[in-house]
Backbone as a chain_set.jsonl record, in Angstrom:
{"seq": "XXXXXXXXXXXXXXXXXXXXXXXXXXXXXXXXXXXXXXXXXXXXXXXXXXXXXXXXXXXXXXXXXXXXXXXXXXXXXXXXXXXXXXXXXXXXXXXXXXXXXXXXXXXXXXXXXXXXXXXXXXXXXXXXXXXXXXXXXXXXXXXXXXXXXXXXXXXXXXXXXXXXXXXXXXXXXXXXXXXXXXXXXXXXX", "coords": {"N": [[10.848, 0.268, 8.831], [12.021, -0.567, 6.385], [13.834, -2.378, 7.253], [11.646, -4.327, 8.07], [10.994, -5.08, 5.323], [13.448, -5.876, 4.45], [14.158, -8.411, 5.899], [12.176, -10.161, 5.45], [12.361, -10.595, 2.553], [15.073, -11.26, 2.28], [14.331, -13.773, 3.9], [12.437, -15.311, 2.359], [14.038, -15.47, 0.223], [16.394, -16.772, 0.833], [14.958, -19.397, 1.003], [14.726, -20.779, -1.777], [15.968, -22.721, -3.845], [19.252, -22.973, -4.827], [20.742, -24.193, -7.063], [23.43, -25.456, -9.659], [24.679, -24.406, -12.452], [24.987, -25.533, -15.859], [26.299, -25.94, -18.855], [24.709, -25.75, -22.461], [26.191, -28.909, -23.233], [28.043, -29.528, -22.131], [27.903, -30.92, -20.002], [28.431, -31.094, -17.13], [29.893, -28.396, -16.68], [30.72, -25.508, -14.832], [29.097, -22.76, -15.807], [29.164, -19.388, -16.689], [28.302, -16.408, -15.357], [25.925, -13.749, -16.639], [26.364, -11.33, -17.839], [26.283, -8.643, -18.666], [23.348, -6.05, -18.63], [21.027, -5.947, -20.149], [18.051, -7.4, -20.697], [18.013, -11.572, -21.039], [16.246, -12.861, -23.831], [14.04, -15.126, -23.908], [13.729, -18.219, -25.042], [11.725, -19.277, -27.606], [9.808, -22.565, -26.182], [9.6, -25.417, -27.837], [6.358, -26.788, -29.378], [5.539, -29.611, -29.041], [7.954, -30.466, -27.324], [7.297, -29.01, -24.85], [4.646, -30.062, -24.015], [5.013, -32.271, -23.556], [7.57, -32.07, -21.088], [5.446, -31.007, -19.565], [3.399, -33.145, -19.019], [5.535, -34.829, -17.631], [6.248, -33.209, -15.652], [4.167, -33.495, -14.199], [3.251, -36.045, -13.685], [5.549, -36.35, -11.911], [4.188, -35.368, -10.696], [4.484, -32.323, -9.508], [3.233, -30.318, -8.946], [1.805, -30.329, -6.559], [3.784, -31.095, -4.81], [5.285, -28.327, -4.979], [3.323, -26.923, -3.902], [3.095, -28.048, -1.338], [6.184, -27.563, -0.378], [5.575, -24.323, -0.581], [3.993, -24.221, 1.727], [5.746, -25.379, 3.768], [7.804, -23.683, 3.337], [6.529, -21.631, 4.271], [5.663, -21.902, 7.023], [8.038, -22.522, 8.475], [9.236, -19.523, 7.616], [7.547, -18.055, 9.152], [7.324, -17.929, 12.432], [9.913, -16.409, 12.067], [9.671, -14.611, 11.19], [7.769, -13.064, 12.562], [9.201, -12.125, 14.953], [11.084, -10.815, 13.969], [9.208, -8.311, 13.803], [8.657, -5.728, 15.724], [6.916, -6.083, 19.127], [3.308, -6.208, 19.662], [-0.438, -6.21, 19.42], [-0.788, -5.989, 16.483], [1.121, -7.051, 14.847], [0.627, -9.906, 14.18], [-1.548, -10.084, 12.841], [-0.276, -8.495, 10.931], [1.152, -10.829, 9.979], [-0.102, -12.901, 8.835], [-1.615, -11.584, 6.601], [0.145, -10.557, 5.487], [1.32, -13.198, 3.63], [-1.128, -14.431, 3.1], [-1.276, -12.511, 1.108], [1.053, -12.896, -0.267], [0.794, -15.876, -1.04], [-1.15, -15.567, -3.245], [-0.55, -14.283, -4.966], [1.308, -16.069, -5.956], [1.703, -18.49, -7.449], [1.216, -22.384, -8.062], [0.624, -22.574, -10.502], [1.958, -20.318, -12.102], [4.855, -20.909, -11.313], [5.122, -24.041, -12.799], [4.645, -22.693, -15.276], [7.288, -21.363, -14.716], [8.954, -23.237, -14.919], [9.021, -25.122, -16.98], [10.854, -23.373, -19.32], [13.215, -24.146, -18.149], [13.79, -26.877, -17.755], [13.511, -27.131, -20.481], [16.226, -26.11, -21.223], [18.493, -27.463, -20.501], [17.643, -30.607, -20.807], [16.959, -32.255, -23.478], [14.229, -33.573, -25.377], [14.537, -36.008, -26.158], [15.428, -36.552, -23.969], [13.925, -35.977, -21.734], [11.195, -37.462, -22.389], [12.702, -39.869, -21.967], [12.655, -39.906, -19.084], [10.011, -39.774, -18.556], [9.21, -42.802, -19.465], [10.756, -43.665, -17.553], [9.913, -42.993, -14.846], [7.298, -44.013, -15.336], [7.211, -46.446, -14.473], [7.313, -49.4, -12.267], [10.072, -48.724, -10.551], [10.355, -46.025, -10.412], [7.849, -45.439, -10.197], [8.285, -46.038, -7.546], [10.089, -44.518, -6.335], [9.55, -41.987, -7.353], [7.532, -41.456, -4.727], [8.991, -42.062, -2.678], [10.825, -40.095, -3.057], [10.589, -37.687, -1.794], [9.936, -38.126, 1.069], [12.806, -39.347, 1.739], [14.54, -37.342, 0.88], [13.76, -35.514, 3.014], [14.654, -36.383, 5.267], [17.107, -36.52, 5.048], [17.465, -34.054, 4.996], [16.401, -33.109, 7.539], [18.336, -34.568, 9.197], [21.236, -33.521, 7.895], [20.747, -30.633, 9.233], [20.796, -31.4, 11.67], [23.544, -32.463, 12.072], [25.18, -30.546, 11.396], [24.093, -28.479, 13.201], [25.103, -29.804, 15.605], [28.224, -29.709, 14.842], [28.85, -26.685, 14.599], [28.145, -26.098, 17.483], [30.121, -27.479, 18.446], [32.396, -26.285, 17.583], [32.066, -23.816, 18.429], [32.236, -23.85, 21.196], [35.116, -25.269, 21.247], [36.351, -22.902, 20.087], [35.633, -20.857, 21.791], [36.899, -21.6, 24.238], [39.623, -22.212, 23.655], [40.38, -19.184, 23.164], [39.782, -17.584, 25.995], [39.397, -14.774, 26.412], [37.554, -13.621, 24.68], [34.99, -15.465, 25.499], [35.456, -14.185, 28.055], [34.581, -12.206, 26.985], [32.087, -11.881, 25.471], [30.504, -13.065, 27.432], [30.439, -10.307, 29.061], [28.959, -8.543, 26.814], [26.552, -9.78, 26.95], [25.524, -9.137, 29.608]], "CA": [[10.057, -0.366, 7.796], [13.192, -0.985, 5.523], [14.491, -3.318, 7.645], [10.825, -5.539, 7.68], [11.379, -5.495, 3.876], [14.712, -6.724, 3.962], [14.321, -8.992, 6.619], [11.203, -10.656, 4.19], [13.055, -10.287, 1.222], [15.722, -12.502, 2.799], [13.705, -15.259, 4.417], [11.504, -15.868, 0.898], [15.018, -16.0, -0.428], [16.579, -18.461, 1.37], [14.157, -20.553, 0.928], [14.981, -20.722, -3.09], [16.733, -23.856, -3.697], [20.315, -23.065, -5.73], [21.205, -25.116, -8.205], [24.44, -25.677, -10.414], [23.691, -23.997, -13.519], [25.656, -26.058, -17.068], [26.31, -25.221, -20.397], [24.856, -27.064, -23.452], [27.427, -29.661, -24.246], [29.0, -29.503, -21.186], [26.814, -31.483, -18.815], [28.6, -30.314, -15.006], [30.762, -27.154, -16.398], [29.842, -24.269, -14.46], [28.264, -21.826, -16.595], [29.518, -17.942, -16.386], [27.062, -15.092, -14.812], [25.605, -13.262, -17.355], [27.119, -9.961, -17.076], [25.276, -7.812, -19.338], [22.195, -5.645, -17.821], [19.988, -6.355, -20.886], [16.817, -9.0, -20.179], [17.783, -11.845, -21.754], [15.601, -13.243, -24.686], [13.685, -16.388, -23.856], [13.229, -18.291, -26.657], [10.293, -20.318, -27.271], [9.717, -23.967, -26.145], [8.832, -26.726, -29.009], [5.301, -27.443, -28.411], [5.717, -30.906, -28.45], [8.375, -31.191, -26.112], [6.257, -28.351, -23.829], [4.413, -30.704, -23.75], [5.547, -33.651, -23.028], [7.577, -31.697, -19.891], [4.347, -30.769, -18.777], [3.514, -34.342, -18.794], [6.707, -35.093, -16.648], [6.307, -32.482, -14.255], [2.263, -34.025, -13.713], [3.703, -37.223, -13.625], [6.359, -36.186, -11.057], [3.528, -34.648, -8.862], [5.248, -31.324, -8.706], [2.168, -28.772, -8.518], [1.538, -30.944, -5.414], [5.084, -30.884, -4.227], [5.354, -27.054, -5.033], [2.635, -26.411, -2.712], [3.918, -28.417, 0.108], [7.038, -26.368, -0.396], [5.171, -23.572, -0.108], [3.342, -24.463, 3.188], [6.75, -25.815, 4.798], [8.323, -22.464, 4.228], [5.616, -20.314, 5.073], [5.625, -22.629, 8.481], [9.091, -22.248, 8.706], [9.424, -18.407, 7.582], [6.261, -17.17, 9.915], [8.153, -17.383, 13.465], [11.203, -15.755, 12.09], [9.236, -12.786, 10.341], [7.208, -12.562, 13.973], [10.52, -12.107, 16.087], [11.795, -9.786, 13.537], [8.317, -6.771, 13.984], [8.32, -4.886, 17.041], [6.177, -6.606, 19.588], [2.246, -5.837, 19.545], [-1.411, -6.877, 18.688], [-1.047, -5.881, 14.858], [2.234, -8.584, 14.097], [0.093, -11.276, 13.705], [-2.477, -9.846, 11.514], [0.18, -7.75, 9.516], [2.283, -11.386, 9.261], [-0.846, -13.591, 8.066], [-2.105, -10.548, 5.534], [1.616, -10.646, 4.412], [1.443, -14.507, 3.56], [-2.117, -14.287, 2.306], [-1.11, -11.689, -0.086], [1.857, -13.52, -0.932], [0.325, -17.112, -1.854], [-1.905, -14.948, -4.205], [0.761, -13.956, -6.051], [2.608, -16.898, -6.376], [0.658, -20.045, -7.496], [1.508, -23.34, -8.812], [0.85, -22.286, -11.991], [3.125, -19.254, -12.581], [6.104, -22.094, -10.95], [4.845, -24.878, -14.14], [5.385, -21.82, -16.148], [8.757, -20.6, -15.084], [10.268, -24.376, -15.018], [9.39, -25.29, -18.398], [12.289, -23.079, -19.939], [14.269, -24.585, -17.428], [13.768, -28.267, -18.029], [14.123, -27.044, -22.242], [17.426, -25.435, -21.382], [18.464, -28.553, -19.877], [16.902, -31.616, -21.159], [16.808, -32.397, -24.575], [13.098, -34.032, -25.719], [14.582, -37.238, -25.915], [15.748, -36.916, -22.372], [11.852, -35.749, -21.36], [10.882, -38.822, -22.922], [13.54, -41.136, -21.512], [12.322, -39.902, -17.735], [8.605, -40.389, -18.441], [9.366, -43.753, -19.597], [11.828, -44.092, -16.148], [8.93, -42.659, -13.884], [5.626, -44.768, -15.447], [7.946, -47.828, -14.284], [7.419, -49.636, -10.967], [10.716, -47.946, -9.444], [10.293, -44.809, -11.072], [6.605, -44.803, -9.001], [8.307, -45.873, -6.017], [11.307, -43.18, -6.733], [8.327, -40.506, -6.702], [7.229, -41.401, -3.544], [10.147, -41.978, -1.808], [12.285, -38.99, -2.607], [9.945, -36.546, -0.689], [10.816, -38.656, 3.046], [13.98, -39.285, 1.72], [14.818, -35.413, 1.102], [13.068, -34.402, 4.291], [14.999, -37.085, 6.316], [18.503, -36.641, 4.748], [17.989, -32.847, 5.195], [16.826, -33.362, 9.21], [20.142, -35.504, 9.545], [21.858, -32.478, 7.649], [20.262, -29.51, 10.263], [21.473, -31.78, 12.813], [24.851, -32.359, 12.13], [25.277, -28.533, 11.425], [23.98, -27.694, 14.736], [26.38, -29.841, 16.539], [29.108, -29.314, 14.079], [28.707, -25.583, 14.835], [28.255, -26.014, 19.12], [31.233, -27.976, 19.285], [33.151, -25.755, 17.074], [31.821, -22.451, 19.257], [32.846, -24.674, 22.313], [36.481, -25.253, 20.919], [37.056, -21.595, 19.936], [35.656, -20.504, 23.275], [37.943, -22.929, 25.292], [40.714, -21.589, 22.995], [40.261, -17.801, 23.505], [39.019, -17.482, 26.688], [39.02, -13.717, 26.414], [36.52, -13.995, 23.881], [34.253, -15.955, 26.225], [34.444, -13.372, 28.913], [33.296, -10.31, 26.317], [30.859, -12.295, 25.026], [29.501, -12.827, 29.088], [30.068, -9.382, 29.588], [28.23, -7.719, 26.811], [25.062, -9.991, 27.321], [24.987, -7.93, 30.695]], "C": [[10.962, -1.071, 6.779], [13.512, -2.041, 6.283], [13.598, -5.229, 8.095], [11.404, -6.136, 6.376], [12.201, -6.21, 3.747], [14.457, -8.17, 4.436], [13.37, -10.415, 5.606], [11.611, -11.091, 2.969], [14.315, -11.46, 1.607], [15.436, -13.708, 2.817], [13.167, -15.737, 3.04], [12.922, -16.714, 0.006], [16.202, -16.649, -0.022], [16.008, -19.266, 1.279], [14.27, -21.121, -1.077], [16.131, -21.566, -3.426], [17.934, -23.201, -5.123], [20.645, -24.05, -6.211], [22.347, -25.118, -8.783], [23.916, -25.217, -11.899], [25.133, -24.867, -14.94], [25.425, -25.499, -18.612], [26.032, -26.143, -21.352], [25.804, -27.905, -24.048], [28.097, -29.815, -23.082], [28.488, -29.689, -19.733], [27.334, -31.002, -17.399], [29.906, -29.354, -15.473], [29.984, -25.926, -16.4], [29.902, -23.64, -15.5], [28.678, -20.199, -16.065], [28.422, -17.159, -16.319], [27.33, -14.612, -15.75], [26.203, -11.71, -16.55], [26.549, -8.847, -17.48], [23.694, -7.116, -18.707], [21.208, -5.639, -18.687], [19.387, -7.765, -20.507], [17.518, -10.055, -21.722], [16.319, -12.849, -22.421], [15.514, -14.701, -24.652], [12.718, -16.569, -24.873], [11.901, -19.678, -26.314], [10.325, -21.768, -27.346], [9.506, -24.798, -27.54], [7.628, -26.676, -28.535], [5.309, -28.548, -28.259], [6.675, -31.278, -27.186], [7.87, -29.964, -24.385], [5.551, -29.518, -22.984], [4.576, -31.992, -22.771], [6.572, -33.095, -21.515], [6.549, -31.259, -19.066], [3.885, -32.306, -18.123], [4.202, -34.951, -17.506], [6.585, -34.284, -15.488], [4.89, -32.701, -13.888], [2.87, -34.972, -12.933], [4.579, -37.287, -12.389], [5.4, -35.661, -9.586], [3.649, -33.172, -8.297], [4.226, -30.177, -8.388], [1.898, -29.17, -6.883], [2.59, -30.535, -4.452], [5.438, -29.508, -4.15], [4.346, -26.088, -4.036], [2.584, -26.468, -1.146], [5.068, -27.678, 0.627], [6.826, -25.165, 0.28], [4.372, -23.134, 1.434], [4.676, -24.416, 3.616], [7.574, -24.311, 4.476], [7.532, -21.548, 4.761], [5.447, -20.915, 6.648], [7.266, -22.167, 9.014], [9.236, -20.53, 8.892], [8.658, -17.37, 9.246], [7.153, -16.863, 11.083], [9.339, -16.317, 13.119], [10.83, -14.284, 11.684], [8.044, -12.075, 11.824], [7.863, -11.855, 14.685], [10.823, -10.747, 15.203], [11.213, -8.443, 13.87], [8.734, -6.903, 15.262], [7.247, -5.558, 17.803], [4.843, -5.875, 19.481], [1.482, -6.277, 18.519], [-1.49, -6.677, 17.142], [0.12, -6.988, 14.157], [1.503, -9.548, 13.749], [-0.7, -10.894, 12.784], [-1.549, -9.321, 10.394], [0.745, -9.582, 8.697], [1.338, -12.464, 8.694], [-1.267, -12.816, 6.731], [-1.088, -10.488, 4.554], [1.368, -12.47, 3.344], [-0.508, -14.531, 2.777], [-2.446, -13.569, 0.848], [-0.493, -12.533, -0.982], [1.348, -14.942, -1.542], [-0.812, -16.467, -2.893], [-1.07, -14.552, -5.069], [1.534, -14.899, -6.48], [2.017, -18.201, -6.132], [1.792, -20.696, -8.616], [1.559, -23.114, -10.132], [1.93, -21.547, -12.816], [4.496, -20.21, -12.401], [6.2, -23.085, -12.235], [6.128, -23.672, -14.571], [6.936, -21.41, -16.221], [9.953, -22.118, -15.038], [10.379, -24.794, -16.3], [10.616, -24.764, -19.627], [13.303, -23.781, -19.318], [14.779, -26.317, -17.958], [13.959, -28.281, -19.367], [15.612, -27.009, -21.943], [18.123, -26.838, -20.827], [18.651, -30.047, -19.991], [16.636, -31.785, -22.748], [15.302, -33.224, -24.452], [13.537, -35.27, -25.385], [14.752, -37.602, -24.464], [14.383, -37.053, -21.179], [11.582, -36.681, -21.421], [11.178, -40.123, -22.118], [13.001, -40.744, -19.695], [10.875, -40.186, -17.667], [8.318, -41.401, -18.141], [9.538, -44.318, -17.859], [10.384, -44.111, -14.844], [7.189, -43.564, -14.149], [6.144, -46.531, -14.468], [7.849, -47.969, -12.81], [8.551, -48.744, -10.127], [10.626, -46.839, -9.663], [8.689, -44.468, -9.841], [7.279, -44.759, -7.726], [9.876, -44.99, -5.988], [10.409, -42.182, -6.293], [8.063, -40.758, -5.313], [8.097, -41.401, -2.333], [10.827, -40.526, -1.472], [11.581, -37.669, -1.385], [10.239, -36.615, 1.012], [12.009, -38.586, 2.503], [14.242, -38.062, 1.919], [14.818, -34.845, 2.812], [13.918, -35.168, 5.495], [16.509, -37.022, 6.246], [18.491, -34.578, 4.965], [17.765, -32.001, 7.029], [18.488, -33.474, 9.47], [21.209, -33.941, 9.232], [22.312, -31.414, 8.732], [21.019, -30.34, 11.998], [22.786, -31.93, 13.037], [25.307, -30.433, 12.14], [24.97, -27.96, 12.67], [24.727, -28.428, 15.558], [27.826, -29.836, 15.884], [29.421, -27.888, 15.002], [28.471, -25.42, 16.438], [29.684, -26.243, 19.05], [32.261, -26.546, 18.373], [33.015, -24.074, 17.613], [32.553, -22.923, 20.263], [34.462, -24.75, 22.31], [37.025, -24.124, 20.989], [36.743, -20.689, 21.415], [36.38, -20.917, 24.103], [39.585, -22.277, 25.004], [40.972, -19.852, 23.529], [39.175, -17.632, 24.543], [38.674, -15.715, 27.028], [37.904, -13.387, 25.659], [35.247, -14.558, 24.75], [33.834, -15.105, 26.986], [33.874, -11.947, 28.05], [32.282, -10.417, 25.935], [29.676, -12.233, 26.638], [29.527, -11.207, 28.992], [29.593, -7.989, 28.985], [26.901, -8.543, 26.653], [24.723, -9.621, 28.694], [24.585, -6.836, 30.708]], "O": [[10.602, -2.17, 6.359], [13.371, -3.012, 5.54], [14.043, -6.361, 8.285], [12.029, -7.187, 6.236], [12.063, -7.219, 3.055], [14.501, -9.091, 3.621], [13.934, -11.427, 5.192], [11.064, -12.053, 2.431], [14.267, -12.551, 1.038], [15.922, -14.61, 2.135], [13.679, -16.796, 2.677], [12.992, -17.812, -0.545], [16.971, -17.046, -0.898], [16.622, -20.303, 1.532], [13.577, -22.108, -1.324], [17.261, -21.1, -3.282], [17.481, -23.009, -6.251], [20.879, -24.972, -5.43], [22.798, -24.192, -8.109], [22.873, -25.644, -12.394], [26.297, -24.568, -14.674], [24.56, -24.838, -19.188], [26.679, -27.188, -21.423], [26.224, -27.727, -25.191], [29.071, -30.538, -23.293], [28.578, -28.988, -18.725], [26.521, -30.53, -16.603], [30.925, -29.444, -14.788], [29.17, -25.413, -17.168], [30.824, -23.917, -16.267], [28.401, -19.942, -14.894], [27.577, -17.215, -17.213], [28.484, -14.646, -16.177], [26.364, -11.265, -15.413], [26.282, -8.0, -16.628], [22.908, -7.976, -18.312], [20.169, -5.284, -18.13], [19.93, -8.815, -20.164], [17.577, -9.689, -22.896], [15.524, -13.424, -21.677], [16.37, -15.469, -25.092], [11.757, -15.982, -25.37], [11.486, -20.445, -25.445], [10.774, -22.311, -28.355], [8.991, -24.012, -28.334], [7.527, -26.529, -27.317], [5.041, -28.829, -27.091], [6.393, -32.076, -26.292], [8.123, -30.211, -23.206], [5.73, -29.848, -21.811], [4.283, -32.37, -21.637], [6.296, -33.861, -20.591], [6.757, -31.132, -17.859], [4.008, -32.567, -16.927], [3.595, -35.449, -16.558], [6.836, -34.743, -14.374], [4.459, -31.851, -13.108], [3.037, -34.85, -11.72], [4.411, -38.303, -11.715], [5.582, -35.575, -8.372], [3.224, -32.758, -7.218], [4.482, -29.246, -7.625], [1.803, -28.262, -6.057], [2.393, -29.8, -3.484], [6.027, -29.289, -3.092], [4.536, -24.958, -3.588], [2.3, -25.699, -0.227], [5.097, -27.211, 1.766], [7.423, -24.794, 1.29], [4.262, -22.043, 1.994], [4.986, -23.268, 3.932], [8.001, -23.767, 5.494], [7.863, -20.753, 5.641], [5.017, -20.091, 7.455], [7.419, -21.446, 10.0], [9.341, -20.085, 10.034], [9.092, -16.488, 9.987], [7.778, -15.803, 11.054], [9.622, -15.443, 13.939], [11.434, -13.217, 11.801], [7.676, -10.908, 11.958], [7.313, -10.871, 15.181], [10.789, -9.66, 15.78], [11.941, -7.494, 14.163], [9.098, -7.936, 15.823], [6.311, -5.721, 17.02], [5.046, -4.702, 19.164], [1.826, -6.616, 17.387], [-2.38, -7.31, 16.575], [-0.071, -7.605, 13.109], [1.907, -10.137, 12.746], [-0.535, -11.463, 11.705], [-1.784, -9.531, 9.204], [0.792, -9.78, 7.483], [1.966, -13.158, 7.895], [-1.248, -13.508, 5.714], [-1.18, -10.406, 3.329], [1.291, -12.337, 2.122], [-0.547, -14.755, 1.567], [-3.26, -13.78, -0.051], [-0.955, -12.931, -2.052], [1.59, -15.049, -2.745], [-1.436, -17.408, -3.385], [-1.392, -14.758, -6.239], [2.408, -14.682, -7.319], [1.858, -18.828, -5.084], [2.608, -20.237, -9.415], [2.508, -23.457, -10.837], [2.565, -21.93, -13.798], [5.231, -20.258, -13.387], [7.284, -23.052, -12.818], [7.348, -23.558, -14.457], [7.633, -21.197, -17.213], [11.182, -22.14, -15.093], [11.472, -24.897, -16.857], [11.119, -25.456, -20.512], [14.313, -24.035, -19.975], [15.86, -26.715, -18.392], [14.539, -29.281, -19.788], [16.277, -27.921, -22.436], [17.492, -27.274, -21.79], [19.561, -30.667, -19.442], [15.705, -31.042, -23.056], [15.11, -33.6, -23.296], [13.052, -35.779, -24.375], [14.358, -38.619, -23.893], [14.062, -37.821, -20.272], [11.625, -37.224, -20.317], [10.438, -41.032, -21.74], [13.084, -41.784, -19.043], [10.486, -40.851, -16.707], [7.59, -41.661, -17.183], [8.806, -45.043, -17.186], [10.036, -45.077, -14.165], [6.254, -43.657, -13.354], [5.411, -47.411, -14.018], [8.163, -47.04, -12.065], [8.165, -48.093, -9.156], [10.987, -46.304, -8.614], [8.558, -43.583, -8.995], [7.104, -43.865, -6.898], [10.642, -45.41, -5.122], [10.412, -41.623, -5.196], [8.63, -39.9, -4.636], [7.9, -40.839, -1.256], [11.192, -39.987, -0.427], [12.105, -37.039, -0.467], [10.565, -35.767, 1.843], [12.519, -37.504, 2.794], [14.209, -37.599, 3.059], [15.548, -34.115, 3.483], [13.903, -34.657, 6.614], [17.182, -37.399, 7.205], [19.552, -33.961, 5.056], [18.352, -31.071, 7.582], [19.406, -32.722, 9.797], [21.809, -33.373, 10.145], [23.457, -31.188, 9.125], [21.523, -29.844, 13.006], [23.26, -31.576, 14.116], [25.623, -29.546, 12.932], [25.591, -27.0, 13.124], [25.182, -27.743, 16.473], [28.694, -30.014, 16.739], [30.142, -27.962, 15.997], [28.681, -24.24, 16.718], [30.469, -25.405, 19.493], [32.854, -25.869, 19.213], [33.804, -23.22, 17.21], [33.678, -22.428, 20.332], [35.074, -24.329, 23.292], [38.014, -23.956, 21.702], [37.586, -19.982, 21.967], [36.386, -20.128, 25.049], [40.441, -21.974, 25.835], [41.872, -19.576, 24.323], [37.979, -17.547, 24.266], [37.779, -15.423, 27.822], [37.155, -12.647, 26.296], [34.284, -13.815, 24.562], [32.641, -14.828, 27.11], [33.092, -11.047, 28.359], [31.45, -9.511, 25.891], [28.605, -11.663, 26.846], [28.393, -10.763, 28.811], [29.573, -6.895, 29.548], [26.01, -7.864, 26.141], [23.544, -9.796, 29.0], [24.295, -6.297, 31.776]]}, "num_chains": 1, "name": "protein.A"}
């Protein structure tokens, strides 16, 4: 049972896009892990510029985009969390009931909510502002629409290089150490 959990607990979190995290004032210097085991103290937005990132993240589409997200990994995740149970008629019901639970728990809304500190911490008002502006603007619409194929077509290309990156480079080290080759044949016997 521990090892569903994990296995779950994994996949959800891979799917959790990492970021570069910066320090005010210091637009691309990494930022030091908090080291301390006290929660820290999130401080409260402006309402105006709440706002107005709310605005921006409408404007951007992202409750939309956050749900697509959510489909494409739960499409993605499902086979891998199938393979992982023990074969038999209850996997499929436990792994839709799982995923039914889970999009109940974890809506567009609560996501808004937890980016808004993010985009404060971040983004100064004027900067909010200055992307609204950027995005009401002919390329700014066709920016929104684009980056979603773009993304999805530059991160194909990605998955593909990586998988023959990674053959040929099994291929090489196999070729190289051919003892290696035969232990590998002779513990898939």
């Amino acid at each position: 049972m521990k090892r569903i959990f994990l296995v779950c607990g994994f996949l959800l979190m891979s799917f959790v896009p990492l970021q570069g995290q910066t320090t005010p004032g210091s637009e691309n210097a990494p930022q030091k892990a908090e080291t301390s085991a006290a929660p820290a103290v999130e401080k409260k937005v402006d309402p105006v510029k709440e706002a107005d990132i709310r605005k921006l993240l409408d404007l951007l589409g992202t409750p939309i985009i956050m749900r697509q997200t959510m489909q494409t990994m739960e499409a993605s995740i499902k086979p891998m969390m199938e393979k992982s149970l023990p074969p038999g008629e209850y996997r499929q019901t436990l792994v839709d009931m799982f995923f039914e639970r889970f999009q109940s728990k974890l809506n567009t809304q609560k996501l808004i909510e937890l980016a808004i500190p993010v985009y404060d911490k971040y983004f100064s008002d004027e900067d909010i502002k200055g992307m609204i502006q950027f995005y009401q603007t002919p390329l700014g619409q066709k920016t929104i629409k684009a980056l979603p194929q773009l993304t999805a077509e530059l991160a194909a290309a990605g998955q593909k290089m990586g998988a023959d990156v990674a053959r040929q480079s099994m291929l090489e080290v196999l070729a190289e150490h051919p003892e290696l080759e035969k232990a590998m044949e002779d513990a898939q016997r």
